[in-house]
C-alpha positions as a Markdown table, in Angstrom:
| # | Residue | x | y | z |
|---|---|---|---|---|
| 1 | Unk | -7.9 | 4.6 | -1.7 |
| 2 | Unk | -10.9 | 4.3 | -4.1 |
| 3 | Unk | -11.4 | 8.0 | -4.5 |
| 4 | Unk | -7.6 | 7.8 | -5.8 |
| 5 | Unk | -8.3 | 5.3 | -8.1 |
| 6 | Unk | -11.1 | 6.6 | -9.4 |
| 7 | Unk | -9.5 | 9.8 | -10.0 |
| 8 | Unk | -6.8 | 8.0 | -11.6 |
| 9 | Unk | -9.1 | 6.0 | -14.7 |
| 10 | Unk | -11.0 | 9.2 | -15.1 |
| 11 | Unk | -8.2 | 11.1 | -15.9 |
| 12 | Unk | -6.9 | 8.6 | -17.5 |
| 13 | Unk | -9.8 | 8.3 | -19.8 |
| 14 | Unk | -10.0 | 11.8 | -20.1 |
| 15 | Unk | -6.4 | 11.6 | -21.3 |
| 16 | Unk | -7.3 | 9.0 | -23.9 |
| 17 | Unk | -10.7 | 10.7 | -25.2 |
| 18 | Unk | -8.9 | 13.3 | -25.5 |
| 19 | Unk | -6.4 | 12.4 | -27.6 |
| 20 | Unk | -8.5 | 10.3 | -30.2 |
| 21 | Unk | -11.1 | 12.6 | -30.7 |
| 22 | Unk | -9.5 | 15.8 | -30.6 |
| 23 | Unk | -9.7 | 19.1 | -27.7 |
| 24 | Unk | -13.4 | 19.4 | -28.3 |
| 25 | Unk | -14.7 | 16.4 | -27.1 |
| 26 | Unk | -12.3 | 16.8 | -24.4 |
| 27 | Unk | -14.2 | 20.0 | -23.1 |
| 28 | Unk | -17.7 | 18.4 | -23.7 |
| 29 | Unk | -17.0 | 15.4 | -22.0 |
| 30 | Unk | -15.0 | 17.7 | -19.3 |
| 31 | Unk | -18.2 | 20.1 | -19.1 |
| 32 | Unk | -20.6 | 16.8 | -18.6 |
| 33 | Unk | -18.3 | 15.3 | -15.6 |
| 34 | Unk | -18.6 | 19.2 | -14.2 |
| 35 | Unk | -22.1 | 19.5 | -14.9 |
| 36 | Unk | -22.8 | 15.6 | -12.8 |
| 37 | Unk | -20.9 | 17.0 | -10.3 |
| 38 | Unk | -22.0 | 19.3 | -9.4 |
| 39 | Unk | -25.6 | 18.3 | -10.0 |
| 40 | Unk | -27.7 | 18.4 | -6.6 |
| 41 | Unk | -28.2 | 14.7 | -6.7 |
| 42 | Unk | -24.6 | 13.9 | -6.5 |
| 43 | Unk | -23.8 | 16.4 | -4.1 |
| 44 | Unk | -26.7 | 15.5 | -1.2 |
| 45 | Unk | -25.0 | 12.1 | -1.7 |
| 46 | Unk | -21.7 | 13.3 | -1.1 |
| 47 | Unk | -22.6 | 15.7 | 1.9 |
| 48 | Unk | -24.6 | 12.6 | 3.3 |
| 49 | Unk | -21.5 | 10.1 | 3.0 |
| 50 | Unk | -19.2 | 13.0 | 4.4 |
| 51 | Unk | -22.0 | 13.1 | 7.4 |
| 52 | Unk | -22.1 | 9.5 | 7.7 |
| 53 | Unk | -17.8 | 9.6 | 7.8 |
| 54 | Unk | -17.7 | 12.0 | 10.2 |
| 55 | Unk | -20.3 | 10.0 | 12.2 |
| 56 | Unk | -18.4 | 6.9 | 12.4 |
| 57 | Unk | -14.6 | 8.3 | 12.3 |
| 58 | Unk | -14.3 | 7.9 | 16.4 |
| 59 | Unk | -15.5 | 4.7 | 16.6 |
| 60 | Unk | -13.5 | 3.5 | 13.7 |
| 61 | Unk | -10.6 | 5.0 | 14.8 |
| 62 | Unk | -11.2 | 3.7 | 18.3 |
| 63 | Unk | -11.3 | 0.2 | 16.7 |
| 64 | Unk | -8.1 | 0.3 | 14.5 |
| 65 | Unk | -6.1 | 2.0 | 17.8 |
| 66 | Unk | -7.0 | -1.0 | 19.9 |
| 67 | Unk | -6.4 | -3.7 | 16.8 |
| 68 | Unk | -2.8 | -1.9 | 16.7 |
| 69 | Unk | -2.1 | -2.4 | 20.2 |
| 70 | Unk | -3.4 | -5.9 | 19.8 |
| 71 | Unk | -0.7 | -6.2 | 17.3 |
| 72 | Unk | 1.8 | -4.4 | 19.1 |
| 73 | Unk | 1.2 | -6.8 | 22.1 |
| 74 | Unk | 1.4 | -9.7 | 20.2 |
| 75 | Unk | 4.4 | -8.9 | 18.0 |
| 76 | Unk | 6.3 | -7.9 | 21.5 |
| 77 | Unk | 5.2 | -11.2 | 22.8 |
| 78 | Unk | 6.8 | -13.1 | 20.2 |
| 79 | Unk | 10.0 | -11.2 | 20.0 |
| 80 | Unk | 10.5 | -11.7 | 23.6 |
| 81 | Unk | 9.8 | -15.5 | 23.2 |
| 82 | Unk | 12.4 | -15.7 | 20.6 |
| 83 | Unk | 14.8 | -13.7 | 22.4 |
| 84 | Unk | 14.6 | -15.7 | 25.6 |
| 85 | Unk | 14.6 | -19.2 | 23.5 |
| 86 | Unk | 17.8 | -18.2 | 20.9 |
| 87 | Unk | 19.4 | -15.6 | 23.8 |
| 88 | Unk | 18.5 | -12.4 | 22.1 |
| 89 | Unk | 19.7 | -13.5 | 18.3 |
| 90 | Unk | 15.8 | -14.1 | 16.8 |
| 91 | Unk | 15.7 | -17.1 | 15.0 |
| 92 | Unk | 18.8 | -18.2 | 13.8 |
| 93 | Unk | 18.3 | -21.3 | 12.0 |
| 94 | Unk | 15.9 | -18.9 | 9.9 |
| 95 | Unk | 18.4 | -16.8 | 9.0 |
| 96 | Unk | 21.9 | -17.1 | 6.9 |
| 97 | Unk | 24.6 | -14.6 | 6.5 |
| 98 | Unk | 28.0 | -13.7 | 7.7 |
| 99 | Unk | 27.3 | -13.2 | 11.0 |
| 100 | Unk | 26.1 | -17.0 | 11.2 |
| 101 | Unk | 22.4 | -15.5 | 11.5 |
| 102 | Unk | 23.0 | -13.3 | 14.3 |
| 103 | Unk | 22.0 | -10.0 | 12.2 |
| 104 | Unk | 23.3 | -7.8 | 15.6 |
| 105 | Unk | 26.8 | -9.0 | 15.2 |
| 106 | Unk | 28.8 | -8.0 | 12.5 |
| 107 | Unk | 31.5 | -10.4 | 12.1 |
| 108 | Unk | 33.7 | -8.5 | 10.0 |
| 109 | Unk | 33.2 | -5.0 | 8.6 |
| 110 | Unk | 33.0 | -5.4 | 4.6 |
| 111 | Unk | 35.7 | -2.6 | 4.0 |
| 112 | Unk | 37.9 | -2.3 | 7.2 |
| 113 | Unk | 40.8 | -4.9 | 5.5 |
| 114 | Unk | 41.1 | -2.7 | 2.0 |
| 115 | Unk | 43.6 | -1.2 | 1.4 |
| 116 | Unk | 43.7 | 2.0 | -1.0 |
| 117 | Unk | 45.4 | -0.4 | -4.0 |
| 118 | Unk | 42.3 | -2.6 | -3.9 |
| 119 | Unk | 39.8 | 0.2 | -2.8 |
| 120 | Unk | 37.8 | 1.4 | -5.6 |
| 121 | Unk | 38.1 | 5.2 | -6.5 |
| 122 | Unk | 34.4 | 6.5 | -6.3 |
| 123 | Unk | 35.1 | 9.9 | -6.8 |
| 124 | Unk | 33.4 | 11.4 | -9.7 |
């Protein structure tokens, strides 16, 4: 997500450099960005980061896998609760509607009692 953002304010300041000062200083300042990147400086640091990724992408990924099931668990939990407290509606004193907060029953299908007078023509 921060690579992305980055991207996105150099380009966009690329965009406005660009713009003001004409194509020239567009390609020098596009030549310098080139030239730091690919300098040897910045790229040990970005093989070392990519090492240190790769490094701790199991164990991260480990983690967030058993933080979703911990959320899984607990989100089952509580929609079980409800369900055996409100018999299977969720909580309907949370909830408003036509179907008197019982969002699995539709009481009455919006368009079942027009008939083709009062039914709009959506044809185009």
């Amino acid at each position: 997500m921060m690579n992305k953002i980055v991207f996105a304010a150099g380009m966009a300041a690329g965009y406005v450099l660009g713009t003001r000062a004409g194509r020239e200083s567009y390609e020098v300042l596009k030549a310098r960005a080139e030239s730091l990147w690919n300098s040897p400086r910045v790229q040990e640091s970005v093989s070392g980061a990519t090492g240190v990724l790769k490094e701790k992408l199991p164990a991260v990924s480990e983690q967030t896998s058993g933080a979703v099931k911990k959320a899984q668990d607990a989100l089952s939990g509580v929609l079980n609760k409800d369900a055996r407290h409100d018999g299977g509606a969720g909580r309907s004193a949370d909830v408003t509607g036509p179907s008197g907060g019982k969002p699995g029953v539709v009481a009455d299908p919006p368009f079942e009692n027009q008939s083709d007078a009062t039914r709009p023509d959506l044809t185009p």
